[in-house]
N, C-alpha and C positions, 0 to 999 in steps of 0.2 A: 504494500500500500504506500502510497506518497503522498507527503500531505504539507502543507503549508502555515506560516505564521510559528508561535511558541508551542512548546511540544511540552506537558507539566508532567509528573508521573506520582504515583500511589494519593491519590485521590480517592479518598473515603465516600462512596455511594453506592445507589440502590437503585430499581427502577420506578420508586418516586421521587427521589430527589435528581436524577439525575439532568433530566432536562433542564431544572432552575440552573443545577452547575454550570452546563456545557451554553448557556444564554450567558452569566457572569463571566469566563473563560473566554469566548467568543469575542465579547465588547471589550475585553482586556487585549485581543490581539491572538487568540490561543486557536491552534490551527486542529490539538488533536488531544487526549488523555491518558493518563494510563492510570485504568481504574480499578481498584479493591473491590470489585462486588461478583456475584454469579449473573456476569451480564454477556452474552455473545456481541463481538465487534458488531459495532453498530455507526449511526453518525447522528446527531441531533443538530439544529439551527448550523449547520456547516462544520462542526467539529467532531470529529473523528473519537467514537469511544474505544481502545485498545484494552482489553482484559488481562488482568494481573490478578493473579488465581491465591489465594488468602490461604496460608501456610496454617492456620490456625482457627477452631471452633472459637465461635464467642465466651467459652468455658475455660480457654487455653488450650486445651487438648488440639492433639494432632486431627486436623483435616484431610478429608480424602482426595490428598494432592491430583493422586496419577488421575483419578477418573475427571476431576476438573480440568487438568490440563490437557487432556485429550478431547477432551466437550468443546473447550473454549482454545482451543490451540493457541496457549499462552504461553511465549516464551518467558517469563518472568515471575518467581514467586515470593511473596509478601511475607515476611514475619513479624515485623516491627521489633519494638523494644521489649514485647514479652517474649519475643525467641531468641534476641539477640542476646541477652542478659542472665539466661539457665544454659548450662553447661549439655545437662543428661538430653534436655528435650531439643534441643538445638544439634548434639551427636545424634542425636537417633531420626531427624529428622534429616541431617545432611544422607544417612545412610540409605535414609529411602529414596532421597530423591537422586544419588549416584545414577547416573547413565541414564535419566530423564533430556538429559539436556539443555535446562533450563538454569538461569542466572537465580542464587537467592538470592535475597533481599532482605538485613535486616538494619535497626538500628544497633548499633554497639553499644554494651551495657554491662554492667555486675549488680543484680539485681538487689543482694543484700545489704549495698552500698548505696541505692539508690530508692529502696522502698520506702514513701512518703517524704518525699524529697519536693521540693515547690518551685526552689531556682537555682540559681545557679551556686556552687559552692565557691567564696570570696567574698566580695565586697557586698553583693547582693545577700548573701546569709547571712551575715554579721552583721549590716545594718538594720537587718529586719526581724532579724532572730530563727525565722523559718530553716527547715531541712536544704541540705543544698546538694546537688547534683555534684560530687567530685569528681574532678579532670584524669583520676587515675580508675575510676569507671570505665572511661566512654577509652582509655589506654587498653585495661583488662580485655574487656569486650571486644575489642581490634585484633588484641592477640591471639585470644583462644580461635576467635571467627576464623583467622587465618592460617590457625594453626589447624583449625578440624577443615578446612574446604580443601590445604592442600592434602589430608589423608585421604578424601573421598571425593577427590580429583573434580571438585566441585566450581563453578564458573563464581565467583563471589562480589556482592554489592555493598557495599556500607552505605547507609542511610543516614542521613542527619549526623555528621562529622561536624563538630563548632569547637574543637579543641586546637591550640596552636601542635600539641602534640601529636594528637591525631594526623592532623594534615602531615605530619614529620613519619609517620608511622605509615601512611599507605603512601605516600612519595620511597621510602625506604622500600616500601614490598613491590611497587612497580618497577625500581630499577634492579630488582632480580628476578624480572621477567615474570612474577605470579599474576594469575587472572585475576585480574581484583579490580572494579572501579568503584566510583562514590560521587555521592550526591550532597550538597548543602543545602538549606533550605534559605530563602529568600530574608524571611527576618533576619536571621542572623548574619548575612551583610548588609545588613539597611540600620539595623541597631544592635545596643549593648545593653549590658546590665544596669549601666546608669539611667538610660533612658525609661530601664521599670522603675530604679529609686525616684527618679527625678516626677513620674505620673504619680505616684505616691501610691503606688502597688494596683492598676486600675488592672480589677481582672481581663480585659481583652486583651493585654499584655500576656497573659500566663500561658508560655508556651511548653509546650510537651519536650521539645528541643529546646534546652534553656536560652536563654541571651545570655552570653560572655562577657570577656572584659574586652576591650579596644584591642589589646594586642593578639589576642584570639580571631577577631575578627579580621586585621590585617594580614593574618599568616591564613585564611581562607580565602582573602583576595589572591596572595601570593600563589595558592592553590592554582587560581582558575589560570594564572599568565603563565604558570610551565605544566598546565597539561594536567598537572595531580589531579583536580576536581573536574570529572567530567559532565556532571549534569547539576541546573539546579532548579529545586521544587518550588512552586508557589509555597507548601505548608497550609494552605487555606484548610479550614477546621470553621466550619461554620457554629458558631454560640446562639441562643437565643437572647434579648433581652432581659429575661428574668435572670439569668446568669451573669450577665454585666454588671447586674445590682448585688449581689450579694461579698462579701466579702472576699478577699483576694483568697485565704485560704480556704475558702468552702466551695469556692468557683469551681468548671471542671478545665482541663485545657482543650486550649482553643485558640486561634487567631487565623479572623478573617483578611485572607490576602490577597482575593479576586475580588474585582477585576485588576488589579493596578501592580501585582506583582512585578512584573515586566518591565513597565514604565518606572516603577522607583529604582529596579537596580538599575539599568539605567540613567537614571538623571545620578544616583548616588556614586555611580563609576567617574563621571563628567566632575564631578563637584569634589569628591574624597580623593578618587584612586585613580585618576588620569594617565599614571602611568601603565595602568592595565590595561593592553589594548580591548577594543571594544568588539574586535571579532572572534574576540578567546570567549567574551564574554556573552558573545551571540552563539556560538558555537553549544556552549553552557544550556543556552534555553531552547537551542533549533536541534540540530543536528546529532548532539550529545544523547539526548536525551530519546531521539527517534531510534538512533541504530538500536539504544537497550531495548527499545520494545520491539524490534524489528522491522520499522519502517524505513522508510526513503524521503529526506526531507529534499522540497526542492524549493526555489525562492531565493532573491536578490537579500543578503543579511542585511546591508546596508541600508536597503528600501525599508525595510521591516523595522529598523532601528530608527532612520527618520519619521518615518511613518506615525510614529506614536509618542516621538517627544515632542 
């Protein structure tokens, strides 16, 4: 399939919500998705639905990969941060999915370092007092990942990478040739930790993938300009209003990033990071992000980029 405009991937929906998505995605410049649900490739208001087959029952247990991927000829499988983060369910599900063919896909994580955790661990924990996401977490989680995919000769994706370390750590695994890419999410090169201190903790800020410190975020730019990061996600997490109201810690995570993901990194490359050129960083939302689901992007980048500033 070939498809045009930004290319997002793991996208949470269903076939009610999904058409509100792919109209938000759409108006944002978004040409195709690659979505988390039991939904066959399809196309709503011009955007391309791509199925990305859910590693995981809503209970955590293991889902019945092989027959989904087969239904939904997905090349790509979702675990998030609940597979990426257990040791036992994360082995035993790389084993099943061995010679599938398919790229997983999870968040990196150590689950017992990170359970009830709200932001990020630094400055943002200690000013607020809350649990905080430590940076040797989302380390652990890289390692084991990459330690069990190359036993079970498995294609591997890291999800939501916002650690200076991390970016140090699949830069490190890419230049010994291991199958490995990775994805950032969109907040966390547009903001940092201060910018939740500074809203004075406003739940639409509370992101599942924390905000970092400034220099975290810098060394994910440095990512996208030699290549280490090759995709990067809207993160959009749609919240209701009654969730906005409630307090930062009782909120659920969440942050809404469609339609405009595109258009901030973007203006925020032009403004912050100038030095990155802007076709690594189209490369990022177009091209990057197609080959992992197996498309064919085609389109002028540069069109695409003035297009929507």
């Amino acid at each position: 399939m070939r498809v045009k405009g930004f290319v997002d991937l793991f996208v949470r929906g269903n076939a009610d919500s999904i058409g509100r998505i792919c109209a938000l995605a759409g108006s944002g410049g978004y040409g195709a998705l690659g979505v988390i649900a039991d939904l066959e490739a399809s196309e709503f208001d011009g955007v391309a639905v791509v199925p990305v087959v859910d590693a995981l029952k809503p209970d955590g247990t293991m889902a019945n990969i092989r027959t989904s991927q087969e239904l939904l000829g997905a090349g790509m499988i979702y675990g998030g941060r609940a597979l990426g983060g257990k040791s036992e369910l994360l082995r035993n599900i790389m084993a099943y999915c061995s010679g599938l063919g398919c790229r997983l896909a999870l968040v990196p994580d150590e689950e017992p370092l990170t359970r009830g955790a709200l932001v990020s661990e630094g400055r943002a924990s200690s000013v607020s007092g809350m649990k905080g996401f430590p940076v040797v977490a989302e380390s652990i989680g890289i390692f084991r990942a990459l330690e069990m995919a190359g036993e079970f000769d498995i294609p591997l994706h890291l999800h939501g990478v916002s650690t200076e370390r991390g970016v140090d750590m699949v830069r490190e695994a890419k230049a010994k040739c291991l199958d490995v890419t990775c994805s950032v999410t969109s907040f966390s090169l547009c903001l940092t930790e201060e910018d939740l201190i500074k809203s004075r903790w406003d739940p639409y800020l509370k992101t599942e993938i924390p905000l970092r410190s400034d220099s975290d975020r810098k060394a994910l730019w440095e990512g996208i300009e030699d290549g280490t990061v090759d995709a990067i996600t809207s993160g959009h997490v749609q919240i209701s209003e009654e969730d906005e109201m409630v307090p930062f810690p009782e909120a659920p995570f969440g942050f809404e990033t469609l339609p405009d993901a595109a258009l901030s990194l973007l203006r925020t490359r032009r403004s912050e990071f100038p030095y990155v050129s802007e076709e690594k960083l189209l490369e990022c939302l177009t091209s990057g992000p197609a080959g992992l689901l197996g498309l064919e992007h085609e389109g002028d980048l540069s069109r695409i980029a003035d297009g929507y500033l």
